[in-house]
C-alpha positions as CSV (number, residue, x, y, z in Angstrom):
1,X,-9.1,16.8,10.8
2,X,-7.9,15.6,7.2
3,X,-4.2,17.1,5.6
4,X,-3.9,17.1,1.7
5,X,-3.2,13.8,0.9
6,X,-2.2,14.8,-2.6
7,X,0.4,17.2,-0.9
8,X,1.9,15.1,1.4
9,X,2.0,11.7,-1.6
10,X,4.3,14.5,-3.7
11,X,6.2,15.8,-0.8
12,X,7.2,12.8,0.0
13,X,8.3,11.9,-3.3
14,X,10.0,15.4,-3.5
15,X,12.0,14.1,-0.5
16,X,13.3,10.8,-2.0
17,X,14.5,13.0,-5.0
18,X,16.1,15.9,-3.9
19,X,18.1,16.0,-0.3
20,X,20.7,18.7,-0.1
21,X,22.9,21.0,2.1
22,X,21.3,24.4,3.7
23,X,20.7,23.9,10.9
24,X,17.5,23.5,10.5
25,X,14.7,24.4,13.1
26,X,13.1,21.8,13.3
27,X,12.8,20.1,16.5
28,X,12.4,16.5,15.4
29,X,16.7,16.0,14.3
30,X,17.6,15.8,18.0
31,X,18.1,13.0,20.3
32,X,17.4,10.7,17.1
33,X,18.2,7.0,18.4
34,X,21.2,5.6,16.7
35,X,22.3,8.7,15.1
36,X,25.8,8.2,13.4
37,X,25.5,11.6,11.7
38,X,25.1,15.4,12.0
39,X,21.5,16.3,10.7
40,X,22.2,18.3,7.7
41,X,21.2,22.2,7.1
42,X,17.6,22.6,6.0
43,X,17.0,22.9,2.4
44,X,14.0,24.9,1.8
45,X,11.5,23.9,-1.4
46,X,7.9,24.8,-2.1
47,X,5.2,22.5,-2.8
48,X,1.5,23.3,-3.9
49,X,2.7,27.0,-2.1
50,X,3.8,26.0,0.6
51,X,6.9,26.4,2.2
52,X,9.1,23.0,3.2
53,X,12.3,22.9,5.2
54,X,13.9,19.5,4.8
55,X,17.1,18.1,7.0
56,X,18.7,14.4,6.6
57,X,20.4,12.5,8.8
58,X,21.6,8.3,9.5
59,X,20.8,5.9,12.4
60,X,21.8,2.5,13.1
61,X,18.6,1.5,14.3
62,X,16.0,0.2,11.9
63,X,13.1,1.3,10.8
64,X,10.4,-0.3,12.2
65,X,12.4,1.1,16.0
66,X,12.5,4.6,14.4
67,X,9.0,4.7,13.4
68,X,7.8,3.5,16.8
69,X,10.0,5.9,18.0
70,X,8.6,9.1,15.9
71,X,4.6,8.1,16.7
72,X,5.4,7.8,20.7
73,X,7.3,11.5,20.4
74,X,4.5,12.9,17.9
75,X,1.8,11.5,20.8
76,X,4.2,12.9,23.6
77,X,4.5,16.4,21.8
78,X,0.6,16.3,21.1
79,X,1.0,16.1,17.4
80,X,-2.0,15.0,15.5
81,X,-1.2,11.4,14.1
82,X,-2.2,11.8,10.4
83,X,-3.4,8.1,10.4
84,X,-5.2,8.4,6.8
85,X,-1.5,8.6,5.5
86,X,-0.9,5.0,6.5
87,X,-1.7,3.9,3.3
88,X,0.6,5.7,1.8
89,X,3.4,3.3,0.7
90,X,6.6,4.1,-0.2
91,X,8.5,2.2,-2.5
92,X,11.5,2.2,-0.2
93,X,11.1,2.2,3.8
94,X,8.1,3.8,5.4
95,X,6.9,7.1,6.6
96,X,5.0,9.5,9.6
97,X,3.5,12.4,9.5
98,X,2.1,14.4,12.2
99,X,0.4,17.8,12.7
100,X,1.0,20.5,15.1
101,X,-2.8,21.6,15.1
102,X,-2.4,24.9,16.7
103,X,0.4,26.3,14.8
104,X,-0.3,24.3,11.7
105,X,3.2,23.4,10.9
106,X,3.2,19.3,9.8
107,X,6.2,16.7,10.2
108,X,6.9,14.6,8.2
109,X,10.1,11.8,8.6
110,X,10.9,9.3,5.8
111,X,12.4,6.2,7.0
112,X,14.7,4.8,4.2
113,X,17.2,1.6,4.7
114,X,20.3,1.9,3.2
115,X,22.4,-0.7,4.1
116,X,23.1,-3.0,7.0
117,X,22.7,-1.7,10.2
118,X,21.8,1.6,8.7
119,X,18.7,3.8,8.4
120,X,18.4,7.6,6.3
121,X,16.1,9.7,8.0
122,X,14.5,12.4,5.9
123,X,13.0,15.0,8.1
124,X,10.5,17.6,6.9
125,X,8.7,20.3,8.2
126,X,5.5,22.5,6.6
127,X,4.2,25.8,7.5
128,X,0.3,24.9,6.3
129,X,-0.7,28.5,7.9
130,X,1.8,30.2,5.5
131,X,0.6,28.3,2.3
132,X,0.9,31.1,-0.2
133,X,-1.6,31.4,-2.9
134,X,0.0,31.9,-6.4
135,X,0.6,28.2,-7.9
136,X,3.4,27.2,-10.0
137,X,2.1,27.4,-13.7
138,X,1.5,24.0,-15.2
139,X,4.2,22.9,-17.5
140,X,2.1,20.0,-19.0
141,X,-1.3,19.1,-19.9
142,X,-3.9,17.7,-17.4
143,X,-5.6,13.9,-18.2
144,X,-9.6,15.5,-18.7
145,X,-11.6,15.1,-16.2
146,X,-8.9,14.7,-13.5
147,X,-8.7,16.0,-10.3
148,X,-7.2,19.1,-8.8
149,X,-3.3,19.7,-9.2
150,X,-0.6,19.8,-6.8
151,X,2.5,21.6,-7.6
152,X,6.0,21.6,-6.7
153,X,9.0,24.3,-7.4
154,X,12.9,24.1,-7.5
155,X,15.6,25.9,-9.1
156,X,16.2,23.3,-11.2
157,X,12.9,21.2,-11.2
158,X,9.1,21.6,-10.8
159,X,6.6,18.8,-10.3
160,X,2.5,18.2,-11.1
161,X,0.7,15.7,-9.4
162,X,-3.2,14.6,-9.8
163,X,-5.6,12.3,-9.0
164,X,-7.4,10.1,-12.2
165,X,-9.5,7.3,-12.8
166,X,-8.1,6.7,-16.4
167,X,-6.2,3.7,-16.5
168,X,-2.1,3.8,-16.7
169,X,-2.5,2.9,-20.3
170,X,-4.6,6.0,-21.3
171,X,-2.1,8.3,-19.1
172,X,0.7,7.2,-21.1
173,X,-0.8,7.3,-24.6
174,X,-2.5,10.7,-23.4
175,X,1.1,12.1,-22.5
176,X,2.6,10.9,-25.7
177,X,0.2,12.7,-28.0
178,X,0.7,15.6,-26.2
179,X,3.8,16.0,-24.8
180,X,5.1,14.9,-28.8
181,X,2.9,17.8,-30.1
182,X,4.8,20.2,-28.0
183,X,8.3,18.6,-29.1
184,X,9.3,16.3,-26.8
185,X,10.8,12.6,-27.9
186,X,9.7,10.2,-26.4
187,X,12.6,8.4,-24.2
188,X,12.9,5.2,-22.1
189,X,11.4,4.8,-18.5
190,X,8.6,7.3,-19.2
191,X,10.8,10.3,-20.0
192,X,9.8,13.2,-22.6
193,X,13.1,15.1,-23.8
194,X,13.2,18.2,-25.8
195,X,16.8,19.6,-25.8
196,X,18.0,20.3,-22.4
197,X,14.6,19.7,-21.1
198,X,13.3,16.5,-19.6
199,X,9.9,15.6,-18.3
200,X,9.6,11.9,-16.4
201,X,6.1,10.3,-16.0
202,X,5.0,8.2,-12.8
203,X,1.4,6.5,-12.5
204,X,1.0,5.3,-9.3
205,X,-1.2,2.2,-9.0
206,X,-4.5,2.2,-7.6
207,X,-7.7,0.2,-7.2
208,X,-10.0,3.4,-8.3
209,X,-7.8,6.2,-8.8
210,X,-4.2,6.6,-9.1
211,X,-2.0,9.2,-9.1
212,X,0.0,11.0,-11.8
213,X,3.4,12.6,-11.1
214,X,4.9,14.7,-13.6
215,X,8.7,16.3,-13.0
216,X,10.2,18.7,-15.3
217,X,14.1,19.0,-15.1
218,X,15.8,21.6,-16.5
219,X,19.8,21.2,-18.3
220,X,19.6,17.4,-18.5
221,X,21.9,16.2,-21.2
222,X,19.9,14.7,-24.9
């Protein structure tokens, strides 16, 4: 049994961007060891049509002990370890995901340090069964030749991610010919703006492949 590794690379990276205020259902924000806060209300997103409820909350325990501590309850609640998700790294903290197989709903908490003797937890569930169909439209070109897209839709901000084999090089000269021809300036840390608009480039690196994030923000200041 394989998840979307695509979906859960951009979920994750959803996560670290956007954590807000909306009590949440899911199971896996109680009896968290060390908690030194309230899990927050769920916030609910979509990505790739699926439907994500997200909660936060801080321990003082680190996050190698909260880790162990979410596989052995994952095991307990027989939750299929998504092990291929391993080598996944995050560029802050570390991560585990897990898969209810029968109801198809998958868990995922992000393990993020933020300061001494302090841990954010950033806990996510997915209904997988409940994935609806109808994709966010594309707001960007696609590198040719890439693979399929994964998608990502806020109020405020939508999201594109794909696999390639081009080199980070061609991705960003690709996105500058393009993204210019549709009137965005060219800006500083990957960033296309066109008045209010703003659309950030990621490559991820990769020995093969890598992957290509793209996030559109709306109302963002010239």
């Amino acid at each position: 049994m394989r998840l979307s590794r695509t979906l859960l690379v951009v979920t994750a990276w959803v996560m670290t961007l956007s954590v807000g205020s909306v009590a949440s259902a899911n199971p896996f924000v109680k009896d968290v060891p060390g908690a030194v806060s309230q899990p927050t209300q769920a916030e609910k997103m979509v990505v790739d049509g699926v439907i994500i409820e997200t909660s936060t909350l801080v321990s003082s325990k680190d996050v190698a002990t909260l880790k162990a501590h979410f596989r052995a309850l994952f095991a307990r609640r027989g939750l299929y370890l998504a092990e291929e998700t391993a080598e996944m790294k995050l560029k802050l903290g570390d991560q585990v995901t897990g898969l209810d197989p029968e109801r198809l709903i998958s868990y995922t908490v992000i393990l993020q340090p933020s300061g001494k003797n302090a841990t954010t937890l950033i806990v996510s569930s997915a209904e997988l069964a409940r994935r609806q169909q109808k994709a966010a439209p594309a707001f960007a070109p696609i590198y040719p030749g890439s693979g399929p897209v994964t998608s990502t839709q806020l109020e405020w901000m939508k999201s594109m991610s794909y696999a390639t084999t081009a080199t980070p090089a061609e991705v960003r000269a690709f996105y500058r010919e393009k993204l210019s021809a549709q009137g965005y300036a060219p800006g500083p840390d990957d960033a296309f703006i066109k008045g209010a608009e703003r659309i950030a480039l990621t490559v991820a690196p990769g020995v093969t492949e890598r992957t290509v994030l793209l996030i559109h923000e709306l109302g963002v200041a010239e």
